[in-house]
C-alpha positions as CSV (number, residue, x, y, z in Angstrom):
1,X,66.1,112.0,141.6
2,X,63.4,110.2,139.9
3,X,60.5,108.8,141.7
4,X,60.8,104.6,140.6
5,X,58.1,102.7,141.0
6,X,58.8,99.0,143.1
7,X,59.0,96.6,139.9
8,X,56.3,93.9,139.5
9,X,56.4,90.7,138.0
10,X,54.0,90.7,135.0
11,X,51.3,88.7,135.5
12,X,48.0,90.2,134.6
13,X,44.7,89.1,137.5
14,X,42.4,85.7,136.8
15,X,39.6,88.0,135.6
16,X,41.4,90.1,132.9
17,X,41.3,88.6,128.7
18,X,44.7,90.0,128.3
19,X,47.5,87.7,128.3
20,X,51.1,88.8,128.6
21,X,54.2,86.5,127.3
22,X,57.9,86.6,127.8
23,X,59.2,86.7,123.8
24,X,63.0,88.0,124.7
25,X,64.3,84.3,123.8
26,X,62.1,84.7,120.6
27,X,63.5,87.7,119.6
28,X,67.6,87.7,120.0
29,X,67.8,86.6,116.1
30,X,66.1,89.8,114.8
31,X,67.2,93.6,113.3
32,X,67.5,95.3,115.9
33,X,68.1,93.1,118.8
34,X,71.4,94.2,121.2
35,X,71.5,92.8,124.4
36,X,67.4,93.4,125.4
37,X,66.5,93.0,128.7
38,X,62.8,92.1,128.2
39,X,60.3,92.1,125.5
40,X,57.0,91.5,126.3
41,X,54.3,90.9,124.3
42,X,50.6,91.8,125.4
43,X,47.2,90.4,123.7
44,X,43.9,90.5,124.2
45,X,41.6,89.7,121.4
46,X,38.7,90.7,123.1
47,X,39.7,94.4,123.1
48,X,41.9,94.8,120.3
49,X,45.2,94.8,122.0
50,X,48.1,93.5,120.5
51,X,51.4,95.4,122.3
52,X,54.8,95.1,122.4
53,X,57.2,96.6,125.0
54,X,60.7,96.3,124.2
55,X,63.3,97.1,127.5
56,X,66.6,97.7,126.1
57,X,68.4,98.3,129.6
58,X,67.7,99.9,132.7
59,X,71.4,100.3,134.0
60,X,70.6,104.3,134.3
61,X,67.3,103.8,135.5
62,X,63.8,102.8,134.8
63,X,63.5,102.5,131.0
64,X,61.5,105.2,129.5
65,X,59.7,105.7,125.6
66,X,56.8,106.3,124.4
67,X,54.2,104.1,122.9
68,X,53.4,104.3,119.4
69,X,50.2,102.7,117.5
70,X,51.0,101.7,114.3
71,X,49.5,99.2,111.3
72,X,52.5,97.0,111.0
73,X,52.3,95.2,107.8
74,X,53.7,92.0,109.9
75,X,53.9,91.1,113.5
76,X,57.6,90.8,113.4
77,X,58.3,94.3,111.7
78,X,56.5,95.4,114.7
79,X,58.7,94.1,116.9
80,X,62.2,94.9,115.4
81,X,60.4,98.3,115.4
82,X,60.5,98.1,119.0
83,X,63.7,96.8,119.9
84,X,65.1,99.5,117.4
85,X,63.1,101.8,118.9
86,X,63.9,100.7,122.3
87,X,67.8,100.9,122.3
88,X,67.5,104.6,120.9
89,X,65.8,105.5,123.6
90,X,68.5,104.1,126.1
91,X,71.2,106.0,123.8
92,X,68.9,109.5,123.4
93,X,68.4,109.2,127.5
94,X,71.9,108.7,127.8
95,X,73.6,111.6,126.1
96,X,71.2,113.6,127.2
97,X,72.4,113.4,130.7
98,X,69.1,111.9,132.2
99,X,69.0,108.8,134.5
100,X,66.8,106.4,132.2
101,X,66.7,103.3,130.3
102,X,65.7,103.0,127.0
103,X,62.2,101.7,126.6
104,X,59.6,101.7,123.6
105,X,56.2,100.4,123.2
106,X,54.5,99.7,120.1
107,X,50.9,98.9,119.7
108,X,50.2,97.3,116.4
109,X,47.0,99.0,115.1
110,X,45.3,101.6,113.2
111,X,45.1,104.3,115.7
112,X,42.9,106.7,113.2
113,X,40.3,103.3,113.1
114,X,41.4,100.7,115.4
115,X,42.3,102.7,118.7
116,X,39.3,102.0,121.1
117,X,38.8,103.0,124.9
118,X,38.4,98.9,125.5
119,X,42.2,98.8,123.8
120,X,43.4,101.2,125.9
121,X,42.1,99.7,129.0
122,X,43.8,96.4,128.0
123,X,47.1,98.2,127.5
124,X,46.7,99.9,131.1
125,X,46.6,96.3,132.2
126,X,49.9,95.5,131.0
127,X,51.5,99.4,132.0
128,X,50.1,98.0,135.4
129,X,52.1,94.9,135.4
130,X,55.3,96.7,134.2
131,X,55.8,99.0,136.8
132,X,59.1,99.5,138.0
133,X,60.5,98.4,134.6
134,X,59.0,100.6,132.1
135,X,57.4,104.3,131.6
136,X,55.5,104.9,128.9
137,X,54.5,108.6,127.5
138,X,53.1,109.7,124.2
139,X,54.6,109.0,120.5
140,X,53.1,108.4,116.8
141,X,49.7,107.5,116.9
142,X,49.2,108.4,120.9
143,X,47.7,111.5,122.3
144,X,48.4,113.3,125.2
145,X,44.3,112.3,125.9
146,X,45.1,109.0,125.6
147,X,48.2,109.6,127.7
148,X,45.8,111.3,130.4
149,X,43.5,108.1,129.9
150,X,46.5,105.7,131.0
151,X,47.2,107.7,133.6
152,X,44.0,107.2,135.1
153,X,44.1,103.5,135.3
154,X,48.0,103.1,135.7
155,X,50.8,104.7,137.7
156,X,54.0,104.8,135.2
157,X,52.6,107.0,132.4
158,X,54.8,109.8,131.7
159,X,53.9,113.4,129.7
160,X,50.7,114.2,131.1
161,X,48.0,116.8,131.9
162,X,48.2,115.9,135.4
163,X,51.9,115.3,135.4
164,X,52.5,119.0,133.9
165,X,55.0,117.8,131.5
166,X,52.2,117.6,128.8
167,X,52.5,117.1,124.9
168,X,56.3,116.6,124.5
169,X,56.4,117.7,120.7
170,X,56.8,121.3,121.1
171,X,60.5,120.2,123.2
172,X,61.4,117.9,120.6
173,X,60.7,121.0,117.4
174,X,62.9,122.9,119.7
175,X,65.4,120.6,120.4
176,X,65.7,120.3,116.5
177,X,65.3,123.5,115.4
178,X,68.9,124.3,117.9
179,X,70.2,121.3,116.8
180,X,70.0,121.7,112.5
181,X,71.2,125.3,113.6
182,X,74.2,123.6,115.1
183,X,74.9,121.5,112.3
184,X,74.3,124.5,109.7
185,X,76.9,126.5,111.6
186,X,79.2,123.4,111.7
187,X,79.2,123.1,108.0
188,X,79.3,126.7,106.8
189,X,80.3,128.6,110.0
190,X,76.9,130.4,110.4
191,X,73.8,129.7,111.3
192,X,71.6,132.2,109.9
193,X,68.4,130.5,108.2
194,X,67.7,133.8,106.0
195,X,67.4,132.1,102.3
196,X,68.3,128.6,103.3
197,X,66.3,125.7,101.9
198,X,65.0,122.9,104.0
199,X,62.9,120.1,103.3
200,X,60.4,118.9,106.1
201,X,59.3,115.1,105.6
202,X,55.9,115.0,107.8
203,X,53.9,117.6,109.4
204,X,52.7,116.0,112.6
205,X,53.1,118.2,115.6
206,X,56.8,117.9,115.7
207,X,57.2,118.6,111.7
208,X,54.6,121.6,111.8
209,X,56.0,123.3,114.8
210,X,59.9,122.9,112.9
211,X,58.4,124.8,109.9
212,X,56.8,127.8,112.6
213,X,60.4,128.0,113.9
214,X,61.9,128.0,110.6
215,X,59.8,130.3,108.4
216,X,60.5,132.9,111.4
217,X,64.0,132.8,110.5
218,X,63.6,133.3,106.9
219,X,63.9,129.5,106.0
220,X,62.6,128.4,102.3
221,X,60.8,125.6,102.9
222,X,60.1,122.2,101.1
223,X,57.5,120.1,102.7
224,X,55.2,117.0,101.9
225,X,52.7,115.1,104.0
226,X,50.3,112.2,104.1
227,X,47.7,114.7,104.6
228,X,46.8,117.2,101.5
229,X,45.5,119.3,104.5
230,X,48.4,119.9,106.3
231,X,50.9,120.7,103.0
232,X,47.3,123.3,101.2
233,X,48.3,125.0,104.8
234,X,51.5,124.8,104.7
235,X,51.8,126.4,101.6
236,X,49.3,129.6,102.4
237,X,50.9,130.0,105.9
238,X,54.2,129.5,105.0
239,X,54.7,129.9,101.6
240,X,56.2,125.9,101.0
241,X,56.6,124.3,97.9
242,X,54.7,120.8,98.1
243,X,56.0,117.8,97.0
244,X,55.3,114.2,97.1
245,X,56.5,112.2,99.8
246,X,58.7,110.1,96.7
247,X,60.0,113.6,95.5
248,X,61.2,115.0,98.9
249,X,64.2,112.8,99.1
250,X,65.7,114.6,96.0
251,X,64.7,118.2,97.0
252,X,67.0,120.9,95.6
253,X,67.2,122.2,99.2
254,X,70.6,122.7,101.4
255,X,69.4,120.9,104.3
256,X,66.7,117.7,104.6
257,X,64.7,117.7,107.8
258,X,62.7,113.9,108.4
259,X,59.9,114.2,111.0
260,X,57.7,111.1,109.6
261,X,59.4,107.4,110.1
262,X,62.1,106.3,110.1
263,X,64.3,103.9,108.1
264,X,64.3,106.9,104.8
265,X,68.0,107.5,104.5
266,X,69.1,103.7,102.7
267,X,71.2,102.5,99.8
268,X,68.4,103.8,98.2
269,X,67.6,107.0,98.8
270,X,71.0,108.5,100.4
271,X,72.1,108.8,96.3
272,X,69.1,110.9,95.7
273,X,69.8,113.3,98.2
274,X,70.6,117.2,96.8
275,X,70.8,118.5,100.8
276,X,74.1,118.8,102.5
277,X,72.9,118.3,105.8
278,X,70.6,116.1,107.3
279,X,68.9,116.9,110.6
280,X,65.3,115.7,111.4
281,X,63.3,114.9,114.1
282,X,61.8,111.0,113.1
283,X,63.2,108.1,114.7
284,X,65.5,105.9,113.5
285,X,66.7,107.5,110.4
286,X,69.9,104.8,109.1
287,X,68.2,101.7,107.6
288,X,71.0,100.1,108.3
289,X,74.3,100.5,110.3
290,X,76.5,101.3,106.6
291,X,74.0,104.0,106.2
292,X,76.0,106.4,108.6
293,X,79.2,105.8,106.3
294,X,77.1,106.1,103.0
295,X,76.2,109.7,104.1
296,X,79.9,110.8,104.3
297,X,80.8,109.7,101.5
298,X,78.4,111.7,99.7
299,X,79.6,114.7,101.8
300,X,76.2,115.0,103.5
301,X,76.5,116.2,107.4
302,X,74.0,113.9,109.7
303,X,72.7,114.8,113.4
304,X,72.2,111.3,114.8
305,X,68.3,111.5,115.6
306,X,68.2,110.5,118.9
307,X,70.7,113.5,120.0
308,X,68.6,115.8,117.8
309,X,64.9,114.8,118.6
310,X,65.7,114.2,122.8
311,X,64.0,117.7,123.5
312,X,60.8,115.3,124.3
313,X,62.0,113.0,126.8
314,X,64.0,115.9,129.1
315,X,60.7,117.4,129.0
316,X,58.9,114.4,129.9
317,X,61.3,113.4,132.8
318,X,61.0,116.5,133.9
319,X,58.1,115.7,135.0
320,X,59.3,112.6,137.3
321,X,61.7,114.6,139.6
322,X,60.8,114.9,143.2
323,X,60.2,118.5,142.8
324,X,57.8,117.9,140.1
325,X,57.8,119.9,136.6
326,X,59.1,123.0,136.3
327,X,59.4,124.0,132.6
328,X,62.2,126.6,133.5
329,X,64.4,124.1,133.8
330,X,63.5,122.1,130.5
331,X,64.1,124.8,128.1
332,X,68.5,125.1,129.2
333,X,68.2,122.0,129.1
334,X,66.9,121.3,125.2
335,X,69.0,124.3,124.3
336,X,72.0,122.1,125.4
337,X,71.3,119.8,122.4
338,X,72.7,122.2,120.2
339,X,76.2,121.9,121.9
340,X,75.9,118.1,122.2
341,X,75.7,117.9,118.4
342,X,78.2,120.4,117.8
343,X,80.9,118.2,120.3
344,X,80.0,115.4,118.4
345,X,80.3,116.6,114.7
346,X,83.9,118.0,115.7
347,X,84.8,114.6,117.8
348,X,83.8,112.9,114.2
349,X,86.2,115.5,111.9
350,X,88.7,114.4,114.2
351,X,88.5,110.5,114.4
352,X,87.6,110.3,110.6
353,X,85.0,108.7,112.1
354,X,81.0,108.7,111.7
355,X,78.8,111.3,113.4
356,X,75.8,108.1,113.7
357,X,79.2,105.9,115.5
358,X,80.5,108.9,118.0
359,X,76.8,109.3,119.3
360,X,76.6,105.4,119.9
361,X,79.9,105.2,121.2
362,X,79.2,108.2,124.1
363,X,75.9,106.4,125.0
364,X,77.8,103.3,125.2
365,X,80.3,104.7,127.3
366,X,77.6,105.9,129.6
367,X,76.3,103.3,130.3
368,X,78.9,100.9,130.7
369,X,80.3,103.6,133.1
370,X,77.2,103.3,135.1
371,X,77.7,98.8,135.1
372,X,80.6,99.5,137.3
């Protein structure tokens, strides 16, 4: 049972600079909106804050997602960010078997040159304020430090030093790797990575850790990054090819793994694709809804991202049990993933349906279960 904070209506104290508005009736016309709860928006000019936390629903429990800090070209790309964001989390959560909303939080900044203690603070404010309605952990742009920091100055931070959970990336490379095993064995009825070629969009935490699990197993890897850094080591440790973050969508590799942003499988890009299986750890992979049907037709296999990349969460709720964290009962748990996906892929052969539209329709069914 999780430990729920009493909710609190947000109102931040007379003394504080940051200011906290009710924007759900301002949002219902964008991408991305289904059925919100509450979207809240946060500023403080002052410090630097500008925040968004998107509650998709909290039928299963308090809604839980990380908070990312990101340079949004636009304040409204920010916010369908969110809300898309948001609703995966509830849907992740849900097929995962864990008893939390879906929750997101995105801070629209430059966390390399914008992200300040001062900012921070603010955003504890508004955590403060939240309580009982949303838990917030680490995600793109947020460090388990900075996790640690929001701790200190607010109760309903999740993935923690203190909390023993700590960074949540290593859960969601494993919770991957199982899960493009899973998918591999669907498609060619073994799931042995000796010779095959994968693609790895982004080396973040998540993305490097993937390519440790893979090269292990004999994987030829593919990779490209942001960072020159990352892919020169990528390449001595693990013998990748490197290739430009344009040039990795077209790969000549058997399976395409995205751990950057989401939104890179489109009208687009889905043509491009040489790979016969997607399965990646970023967020939010379909640009759009037809995206899910596009990859069939092309014969490409896709592990919907939030039952692929939910190792993170089950390791961060872990955490908020009454027993407190116990990491022996994480890892059955992320190895579960694998036969999630596998249930789905064969629920899709049968319906001649989507593998993207059976994992919605399961969360769905969740938690319109749990309304009753």
């Amino acid at each position: 049972m999780l430990n729920v904070l009493e909710p609190r209506h947000p109102q931040p104290s007379v003394a504080t600079t940051l200011e906290i508005t009710d924007i759900t009736a301002d949002v219902r016309h964008l991408q991305g909106f289904d059925h919100h709860e509450q979207v809240w928006l946060g500023r403080d000019t002052a410090r630097g804050l500008t925040a968004i936390v998107s509650v998709h629903t909290t039928v299963l429990g308090p809604a839980l997602g990380g908070t990312r800090i990101w340079p949004h070209t636009s304040f409204e790309s920010g916010i369908i960010d969110a809300l898309r964001l948001s609703r995966g989390m509830t849907f992740k959560s849900a097929i995962a078997g864990l008893p939390l909303g879906g929750g997101k939080a995105v801070i629209i900044a430059d966390a390399k040159t914008e992200k300040t203690p001062a900012m921070l603070e603010a955003y504890a404010e508004m955590l403060n304020t939240l309580q009982g309605q949303y838990i917030t952990a680490e995600d793109v742009g947020m460090t388990l430090a900075d996790a640690d920091f929001l701790a200190e100055r607010a109760p309903n931070v999740s993935g923690t030093t203190k909390g023993g959970s700590g960074n949540p990336s290593p859960f969601t490379a494993e919770g991957t790797f199982v899960g493009l095993k899973a998918a591999l064995r669907h498609r060619t009825g073994s799931d042995d990575l000796a010779g095959v070629r994968v693609a790895v969009q982004g080396l973040g935490s998540v993305g490097w850790s993937l390519c440790q699990k893979l090269h292990t197993e004999g994987a030829v890897l593919t990779v490209c990054d942001l960072d020159a850094v990352r892919t020169a080591r990528a390449a001595e440790t693990f013998g990748a090819t490197v290739v430009s973050g344009d040039a990795i969508i077209a790969a000549g590799v058997d399976i395409f793994a995205p751990c950057a942003l989401g939104g890179i499988l489109s009208a687009d890009t889905i043509p491009l694709l040489k790979a016969k299986i997607v399965a990646g750890a970023a967020n939010n992979q379909l640009a759009t809804a037809e995206d899910g049907q596009r990859l069939v037709t092309r014969g490409i296999l896709y592990a919907p991202d939030y039952v692929i990349n939910a190792g993170g969460v089950i390791n961060v709720a872990a955490e908020m049990g009454d027993g407190g964290y116990d990491v022996a009962t994480v890892t059955p748990r992320v190895a579960r993933i694998a036969d999630t996906l596998s249930a789905i892929f064969q629920r899709a052969d049968s319906e001649g349906r989507t593998t993207d539209a059976v994992a919605e329709a399961m969360a769905r069914e969740i938690v319109e279960a749990a309304r009753k």
